[in-house]
Backbone as numpy.savetxt, mean C-alpha at the origin, in Angstrom:
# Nx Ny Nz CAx CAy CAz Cx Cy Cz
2.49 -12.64 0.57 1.70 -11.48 0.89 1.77 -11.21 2.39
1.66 -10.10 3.05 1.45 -9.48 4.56 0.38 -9.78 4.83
0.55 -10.70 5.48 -1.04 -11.06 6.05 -0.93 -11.09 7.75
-2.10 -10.56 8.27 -1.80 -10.02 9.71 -2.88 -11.03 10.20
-3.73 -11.78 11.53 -4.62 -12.38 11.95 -5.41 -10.68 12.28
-6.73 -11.04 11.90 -7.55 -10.09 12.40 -9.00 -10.41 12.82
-10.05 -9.55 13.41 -10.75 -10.23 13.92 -11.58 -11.02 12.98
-12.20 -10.83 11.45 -12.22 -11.83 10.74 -12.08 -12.43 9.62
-10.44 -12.92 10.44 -9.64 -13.91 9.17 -8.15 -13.35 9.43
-7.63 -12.80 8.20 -6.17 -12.68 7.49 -6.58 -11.24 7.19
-5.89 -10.44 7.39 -5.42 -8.89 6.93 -4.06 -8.34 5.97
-4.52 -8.19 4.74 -2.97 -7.92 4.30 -2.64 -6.45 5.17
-1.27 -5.65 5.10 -0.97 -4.62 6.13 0.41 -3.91 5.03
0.25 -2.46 4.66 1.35 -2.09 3.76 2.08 -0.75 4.77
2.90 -0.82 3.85 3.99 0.46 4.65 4.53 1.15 3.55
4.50 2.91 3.32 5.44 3.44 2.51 5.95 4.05 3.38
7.61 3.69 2.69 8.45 4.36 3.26 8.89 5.68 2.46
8.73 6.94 3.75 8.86 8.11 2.81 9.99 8.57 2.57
11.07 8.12 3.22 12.34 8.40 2.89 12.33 8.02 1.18
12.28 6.78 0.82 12.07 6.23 -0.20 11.12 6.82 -1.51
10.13 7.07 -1.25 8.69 7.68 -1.83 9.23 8.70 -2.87
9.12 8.88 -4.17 9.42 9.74 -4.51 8.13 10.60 -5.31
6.89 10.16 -4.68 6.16 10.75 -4.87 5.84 10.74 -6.43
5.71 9.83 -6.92 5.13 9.82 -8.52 3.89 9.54 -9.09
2.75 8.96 -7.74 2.02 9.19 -7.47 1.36 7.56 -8.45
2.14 6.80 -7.90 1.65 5.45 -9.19 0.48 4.65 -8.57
0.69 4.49 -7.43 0.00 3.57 -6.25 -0.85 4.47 -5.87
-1.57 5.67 -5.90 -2.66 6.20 -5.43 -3.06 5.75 -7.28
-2.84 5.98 -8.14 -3.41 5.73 -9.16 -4.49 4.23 -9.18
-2.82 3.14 -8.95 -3.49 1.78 -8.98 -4.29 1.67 -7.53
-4.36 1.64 -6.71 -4.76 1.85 -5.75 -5.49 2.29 -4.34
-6.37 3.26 -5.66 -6.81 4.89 -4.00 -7.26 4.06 -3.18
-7.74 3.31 -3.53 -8.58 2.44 -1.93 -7.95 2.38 -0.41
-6.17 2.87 -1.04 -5.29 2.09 -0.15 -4.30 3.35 -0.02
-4.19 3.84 -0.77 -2.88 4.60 -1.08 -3.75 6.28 -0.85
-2.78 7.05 -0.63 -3.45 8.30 -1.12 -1.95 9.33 -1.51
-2.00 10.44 -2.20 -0.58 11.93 -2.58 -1.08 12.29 -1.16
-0.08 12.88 -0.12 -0.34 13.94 0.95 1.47 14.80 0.89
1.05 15.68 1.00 2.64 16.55 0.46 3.82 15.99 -0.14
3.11 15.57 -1.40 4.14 15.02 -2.65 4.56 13.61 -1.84
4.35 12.77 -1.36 4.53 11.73 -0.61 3.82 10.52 -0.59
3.67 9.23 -0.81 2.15 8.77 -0.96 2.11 7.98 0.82
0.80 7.95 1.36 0.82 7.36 2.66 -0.73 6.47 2.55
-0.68 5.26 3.52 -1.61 4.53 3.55 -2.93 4.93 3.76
-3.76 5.01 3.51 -4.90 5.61 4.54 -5.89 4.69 4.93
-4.98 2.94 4.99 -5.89 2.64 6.03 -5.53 1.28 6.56
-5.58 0.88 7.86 -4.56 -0.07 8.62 -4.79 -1.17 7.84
-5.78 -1.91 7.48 -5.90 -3.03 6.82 -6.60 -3.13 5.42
-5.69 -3.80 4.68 -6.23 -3.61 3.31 -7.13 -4.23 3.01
-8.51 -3.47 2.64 -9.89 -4.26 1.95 -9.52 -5.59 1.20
-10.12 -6.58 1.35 -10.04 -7.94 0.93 -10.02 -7.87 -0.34
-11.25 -6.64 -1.11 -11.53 -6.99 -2.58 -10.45 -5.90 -3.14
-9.33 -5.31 -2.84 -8.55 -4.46 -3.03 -7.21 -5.22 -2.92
-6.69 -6.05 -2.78 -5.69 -6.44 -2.20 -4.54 -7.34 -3.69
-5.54 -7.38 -4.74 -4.45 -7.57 -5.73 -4.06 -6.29 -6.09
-4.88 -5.20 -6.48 -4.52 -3.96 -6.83 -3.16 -3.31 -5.92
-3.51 -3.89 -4.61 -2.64 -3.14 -3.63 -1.00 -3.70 -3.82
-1.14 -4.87 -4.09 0.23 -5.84 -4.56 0.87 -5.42 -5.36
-0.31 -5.30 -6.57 0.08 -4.40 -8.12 0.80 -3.28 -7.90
0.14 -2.44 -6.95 0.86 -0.66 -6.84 2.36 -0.82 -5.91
2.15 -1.89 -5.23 3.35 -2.25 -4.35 4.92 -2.90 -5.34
4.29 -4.09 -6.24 5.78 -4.44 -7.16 6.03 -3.13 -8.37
4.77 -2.70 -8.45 5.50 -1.49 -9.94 5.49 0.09 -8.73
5.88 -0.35 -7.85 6.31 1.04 -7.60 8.41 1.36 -8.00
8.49 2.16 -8.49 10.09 2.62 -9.00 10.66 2.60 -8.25
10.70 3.33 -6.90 11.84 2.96 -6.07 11.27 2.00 -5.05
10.42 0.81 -4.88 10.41 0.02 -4.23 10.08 0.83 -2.49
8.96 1.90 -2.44 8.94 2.08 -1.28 8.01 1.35 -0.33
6.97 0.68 -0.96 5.95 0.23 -0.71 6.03 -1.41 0.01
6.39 -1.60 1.02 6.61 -2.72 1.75 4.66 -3.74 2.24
4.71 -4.82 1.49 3.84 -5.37 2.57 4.14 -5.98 3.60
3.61 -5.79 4.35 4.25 -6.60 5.87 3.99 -8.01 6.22
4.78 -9.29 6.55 4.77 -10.19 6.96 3.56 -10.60 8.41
């Protein structure tokens, strides 16, 4: 998992890449906490992923289709 040091504890941290994104809108589904659609595209809407959100966020990250959804190291 992307886990970042933050001020308290471990932060997971995601990235869509929109080149990639084909906008199918799977990960705002599993996800809104984390994910959001902004012009057919999906983008994070928020630097660190909520603690109690963070399997969901994994979830929307391996079943995304084209693999745009990176967590970060």
């Amino acid at each position: 998992m992307g886990l970042t040091k933050s001020k308290g504890g471990w932060a997971m941290r995601v990235v869509v890449d929109e080149e990639l994104c084909i906008g199918c809108g799977l990960c705002a589904e599993t996800c809104p906490e984390v994910f959001e659609m902004n012009d057919d595209k999906a983008k994070v809407k928020v630097d660190e992923v909520p603690e109690d959100v963070t399997e969901s966020c994994t979830e929307a990250a391996e079943n995304c289709p084209v693999e745009a959804i990176q967590i970060e190291e």
